[in-house]
C-alpha angles and dihedrals in degrees: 000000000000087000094050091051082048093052091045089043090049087051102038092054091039079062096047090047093048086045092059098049106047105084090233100058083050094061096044085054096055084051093054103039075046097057091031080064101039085057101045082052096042084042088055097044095051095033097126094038093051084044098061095041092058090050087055094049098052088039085051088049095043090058100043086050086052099052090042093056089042 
């Protein structure tokens, strides 16, 4: 079994390390680590508001559940 997640591991970083070479996968690097940071900053902007929609939402969804088992 240990030899089976090595052999997955080996692969899995051989194909990292590919990815980061080739110039494309640079630039699509650069795009990710770009919209990963676009939605920490929209996520901290709109923190409250997020907040209270997903409040309504569970508090939507807690009352339906408990109409439907009723």
């Amino acid at each position: 079994m240990m030899d089976l997640i090595n052999v997955t591991l080996i692969r899995a970083k051989n194909a990292f390390d590919s990815f980061m070479k080739e110039e494309k996968g640079a630039v699509d690097l650069v795009v990710i680590v770009v919209l990963i940071a676009i939605a920490l900053v929209l996520a901290a902007l709109f923190r409250k508001q997020i907040g209270a929609l997903l409040d309504s939402l569970f508090e939507t969804m807690n009352q339906k559940a408990q109409e439907a088992v009723q």
